[in-house]
N, C-alpha and C positions, 0 to 999 in steps of 0.2 A: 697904387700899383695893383692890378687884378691880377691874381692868380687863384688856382685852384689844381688839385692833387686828381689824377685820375689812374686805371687799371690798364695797361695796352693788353686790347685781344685780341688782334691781327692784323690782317690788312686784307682789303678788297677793293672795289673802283665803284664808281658811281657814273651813273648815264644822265645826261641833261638830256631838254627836248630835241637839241640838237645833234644828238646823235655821238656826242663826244663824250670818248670813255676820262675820266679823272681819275688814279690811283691814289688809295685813301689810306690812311690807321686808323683802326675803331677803337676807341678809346673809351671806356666806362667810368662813369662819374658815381663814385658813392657817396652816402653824406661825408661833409669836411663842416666839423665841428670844431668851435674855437675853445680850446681847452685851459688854456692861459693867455693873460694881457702883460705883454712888458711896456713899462713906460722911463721916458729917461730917468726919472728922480729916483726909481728905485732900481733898475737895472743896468742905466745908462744908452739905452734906446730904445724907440718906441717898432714893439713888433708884436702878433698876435703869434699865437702856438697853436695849429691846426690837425685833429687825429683825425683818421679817415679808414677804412673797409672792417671790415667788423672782426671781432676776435672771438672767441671761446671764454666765457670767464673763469675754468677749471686752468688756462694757459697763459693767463692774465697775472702777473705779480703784484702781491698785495701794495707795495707802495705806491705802482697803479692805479690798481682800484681804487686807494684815496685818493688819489689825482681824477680820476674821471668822475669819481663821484661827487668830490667838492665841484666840478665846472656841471655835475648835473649831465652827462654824458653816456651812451653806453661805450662799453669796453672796445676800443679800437690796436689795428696792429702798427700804423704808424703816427708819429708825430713830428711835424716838422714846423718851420718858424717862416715867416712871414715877414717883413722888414716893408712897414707903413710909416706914413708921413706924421697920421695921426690916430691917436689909439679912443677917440671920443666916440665916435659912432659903432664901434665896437661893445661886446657882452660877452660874458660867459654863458656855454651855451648855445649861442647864436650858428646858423648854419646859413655857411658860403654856398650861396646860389648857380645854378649854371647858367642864367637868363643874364648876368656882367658879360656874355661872351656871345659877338654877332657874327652873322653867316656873312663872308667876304673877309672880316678880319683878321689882320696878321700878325699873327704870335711867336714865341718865341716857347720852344719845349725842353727840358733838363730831364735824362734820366740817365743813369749807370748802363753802361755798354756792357754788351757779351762780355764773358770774360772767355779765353780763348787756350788759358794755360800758357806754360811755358813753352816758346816759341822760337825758332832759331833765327837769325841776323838777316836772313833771303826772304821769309815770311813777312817777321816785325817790320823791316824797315826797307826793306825792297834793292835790297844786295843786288850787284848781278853776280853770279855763280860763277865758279871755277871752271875753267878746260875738263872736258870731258874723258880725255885720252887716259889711257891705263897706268900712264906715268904720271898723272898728276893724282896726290891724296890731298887735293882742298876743292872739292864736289860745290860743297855747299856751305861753304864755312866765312868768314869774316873775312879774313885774310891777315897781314900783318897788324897789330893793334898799338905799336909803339914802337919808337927807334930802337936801333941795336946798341946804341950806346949811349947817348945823350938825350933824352934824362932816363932812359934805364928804366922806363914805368909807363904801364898804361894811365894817359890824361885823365881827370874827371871828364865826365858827359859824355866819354866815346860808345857811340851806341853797339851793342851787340846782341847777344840773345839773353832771354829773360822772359817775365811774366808778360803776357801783350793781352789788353783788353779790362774790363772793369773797371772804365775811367769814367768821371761827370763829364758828362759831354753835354755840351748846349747847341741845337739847331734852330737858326733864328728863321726869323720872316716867313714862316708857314701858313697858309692859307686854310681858314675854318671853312670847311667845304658845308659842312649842315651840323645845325646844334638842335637834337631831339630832346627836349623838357620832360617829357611821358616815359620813355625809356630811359633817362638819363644816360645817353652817349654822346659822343662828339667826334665830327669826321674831320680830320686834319690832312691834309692835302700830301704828299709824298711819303716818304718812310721816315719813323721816329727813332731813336736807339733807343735799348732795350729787348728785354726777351717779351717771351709773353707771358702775362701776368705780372710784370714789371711794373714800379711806380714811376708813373709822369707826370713831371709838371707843367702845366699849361700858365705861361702870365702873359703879360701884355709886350706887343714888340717894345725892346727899346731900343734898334734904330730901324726907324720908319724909313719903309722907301721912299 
């Protein structure tokens, strides 16, 4: 399974010779350094641990610091796991390449959504709204949320307002529009989730069109 951790820095489009504009996400690849090996006999499955964009070491916690320093690493702000078939060809150390990933290719991208605060029932989940007229007080509200008498309680699951936003969210089958090795970027073809300056992960589709 390829993947590899990158920075989203916005979006823009790209012109082919043909004249056709492509809207893009620019995506910055810092080093992805393998900072731990799990394998099944001592973990119970075989996966790598990957730090990545760089940190401060005054903002680095010292049991940290033995963690990167044992894998031989400098101080990073993320670490996240990797779920491989097999852990042989792997080291501590070892730094995930951007050249696993070809221009045409379609990937699949995971990062944490906007989060958008607390949100009422018409926003979150696409209510339609109340009568407008002077005599109605339900504008913008839910409307009834449970019987009047039988069972006497709002159901589990019934949706209404609350937190909306800062979920994993995965968008599959995206198109690597151009992968720069010299600059370390990567153009993926429509819009990613995420803010900007968000962690993205880019790995391999898994289901191919």
């Amino acid at each position: 399974m390829k993947s590899i951790f990158t920075t989203k820095i916005g979006m823009t489009q790209v012109i082919d010779e043909n004249g056709d504009v492509t809207p893009v996400t620019v995506l910055k690849v810092d080093e992805n350094a393998i900072t731990q090996i799990k394998t099944v006999e001592k973990d119970g499955y075989d996966a790598i641990q990957v730090a990545t964009v760089e940190k401060k070491e005054k903002k680095t916690k010292k049991p940290l610091k033995g963690h990167f320093d044992k894998a031989g690493v400098s101080y990073k702000r993320y670490l996240r796991e990797i779920k491989v078939e097999s852990t042989e060809n792997y080291n501590l150390g070892d730094v995930i390449d951007l050249n696993t990933f070809q221009e045409g290719e379609l990937v699949d991208v995971v990062a944490i959504s906007k989060g958008k605060g607390t949100q009422g029932a018409i926003k979150r989940w696409n209510y339609q709204r109340g009568p407008q007229g002077h005599g109605s007080k339900s504008h913008r509200v839910a409307g009834a949320r449970a019987a009047g008498s039988d069972p006497a309680r709002v159901l589990k699951g019934r949706k209404g307002s609350g937190k909306m936003g800062h979920d994993r969210v995965t968008v599959q089958n995206l198109k690597v529009v151009r992968v720069n090795t010299q600059d370390n970027y990567i153009l993926i073809k429509g819009a990613v989730p995420g803010p900007k300056g968000g962690l993205v992960q880019v790995k391999q589709a898994v289901k191919s069109l």
